[in-house]
Structures are given as C-alpha cells and as structure tokens.
C-alpha positions in Angstrom: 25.0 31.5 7.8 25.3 28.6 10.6 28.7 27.1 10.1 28.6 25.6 13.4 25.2 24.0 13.4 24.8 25.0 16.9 20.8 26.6 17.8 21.3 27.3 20.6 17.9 27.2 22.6 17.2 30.6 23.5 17.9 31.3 20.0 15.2 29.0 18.1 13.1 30.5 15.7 9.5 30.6 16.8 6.3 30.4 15.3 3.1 30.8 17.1 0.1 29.5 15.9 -3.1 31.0 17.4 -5.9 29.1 16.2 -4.0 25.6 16.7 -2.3 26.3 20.5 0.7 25.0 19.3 4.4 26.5 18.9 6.8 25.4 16.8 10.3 25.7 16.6 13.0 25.1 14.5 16.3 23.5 15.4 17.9 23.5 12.0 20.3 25.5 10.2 18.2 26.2 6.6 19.7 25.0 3.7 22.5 23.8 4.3 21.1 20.7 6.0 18.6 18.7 4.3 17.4 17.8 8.1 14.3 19.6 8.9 13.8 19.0 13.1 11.2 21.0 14.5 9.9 21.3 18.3 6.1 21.1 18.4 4.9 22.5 21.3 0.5 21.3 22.1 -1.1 23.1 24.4 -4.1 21.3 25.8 -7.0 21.2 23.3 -3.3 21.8 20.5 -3.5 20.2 17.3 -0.6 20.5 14.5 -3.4 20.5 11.6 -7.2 21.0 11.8 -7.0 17.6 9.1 -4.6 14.9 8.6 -2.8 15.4 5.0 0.7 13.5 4.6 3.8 15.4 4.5 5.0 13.5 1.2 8.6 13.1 3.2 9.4 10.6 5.4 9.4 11.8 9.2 10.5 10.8 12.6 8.9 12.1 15.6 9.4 11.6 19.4 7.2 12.6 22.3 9.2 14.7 24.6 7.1 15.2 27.4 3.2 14.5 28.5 0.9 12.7 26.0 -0.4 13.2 22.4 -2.6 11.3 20.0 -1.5 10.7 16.5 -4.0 10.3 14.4 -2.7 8.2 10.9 -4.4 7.0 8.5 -7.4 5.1 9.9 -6.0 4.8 13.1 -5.5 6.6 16.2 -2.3 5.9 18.6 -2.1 7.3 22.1 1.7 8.1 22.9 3.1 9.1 25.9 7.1 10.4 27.0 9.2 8.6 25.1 7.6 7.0 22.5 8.5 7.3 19.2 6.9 6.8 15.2 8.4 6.8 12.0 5.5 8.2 9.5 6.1 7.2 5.5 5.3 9.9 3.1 2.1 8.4 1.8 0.3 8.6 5.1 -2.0 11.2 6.3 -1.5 12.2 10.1 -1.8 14.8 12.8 -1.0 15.2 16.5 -4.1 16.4 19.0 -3.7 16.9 22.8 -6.6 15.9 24.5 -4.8 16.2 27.7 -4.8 18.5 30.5 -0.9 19.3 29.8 1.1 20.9 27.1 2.8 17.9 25.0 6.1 18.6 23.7 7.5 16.4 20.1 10.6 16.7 18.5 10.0 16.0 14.5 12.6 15.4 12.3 12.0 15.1 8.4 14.1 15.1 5.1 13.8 18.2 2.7 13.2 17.4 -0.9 16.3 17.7 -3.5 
C-alpha cells in the first residue's frame, strides 16, 4: 500500500483512451482515501464521454491549462486556465476540446461508502 500518499508524477497510473484522445491519470492512493483526483488530459477534438451522464458523486474540477467546454445539463460553459466548477451528483456533464491545444483538468470526486 501507499502509507505516504505521495504519487509521485512519474509514477501515475495511466489510462489511454483511444477513441476519446484523452489520458487520464490517477493521483490517489485507492482505498484508503475516499478522494478520487484524476488528471484528464484532451487532446484537441478530446472528449471525456461521447454523452453527458452524471457521475452520481459530487465533483470538483479545475482547468489546468488551455481551454475546454463543459457541457452540463442544458448548458454549455467555455472555461479557460484557472477556472474552476463544482458539478452536483444529479447533473449530466462532459468535457470536449474544441481547441487547437491539449487541455489539461484536475477532477477531484468522493467515492461512495
């Protein structure tokens, strides 16, 4: 196990996802923290979901670098470095880079009980 909590960044679990241009990463230590972060990397044309669908946990993300649209509910929300969204369960979403440039997001969400 990871008694320290330390992932360190060469060190982060990958996964590649082909059809969606988008890496993700994860910056948690399993189970022993009900904190799920994740690093979303978009490629341009990179979606996290070919739908919206809610996550049924509450989630916190922040765009890291270059630009992403988050689509929620009905709405559609350009964000750029910096900006940040808090998503309730309840809500359907998903991120799409429209952009020119890979868009990074750091996600962080609570694990079920």
């Amino acid at each position: 196990g990871n008694d320290s909590g330390v992932i360190r960044a060469a060190e982060r679990p990958r996964l590649e996802s082909g059809w969606s241009k988008a890496v993700i990463e994860s910056l948690g230590v399993g189970r022993a923290s009900r904190l799920e972060p994740i690093l979303i990397t978009l490629h341009p044309g990179g979606a996290s979901a070919k739908h919206s669908h809610p996550l049924n946990r509450e989630q916190f993300a922040l765009v890291i670098s270059g630009n992403l649209t988050l689509f929620l509910g009905e709405t559609e929300h350009a964000l750029t470095e910096g900006d940040a969204v808090t998503i309730l369960p309840d809500k359907p979403f998903h991120w799409v880079n429209t952009s020119e440039q890979s868009a990074e997001l750091l996600s962080v969400s609570i694990a079920p009980l």
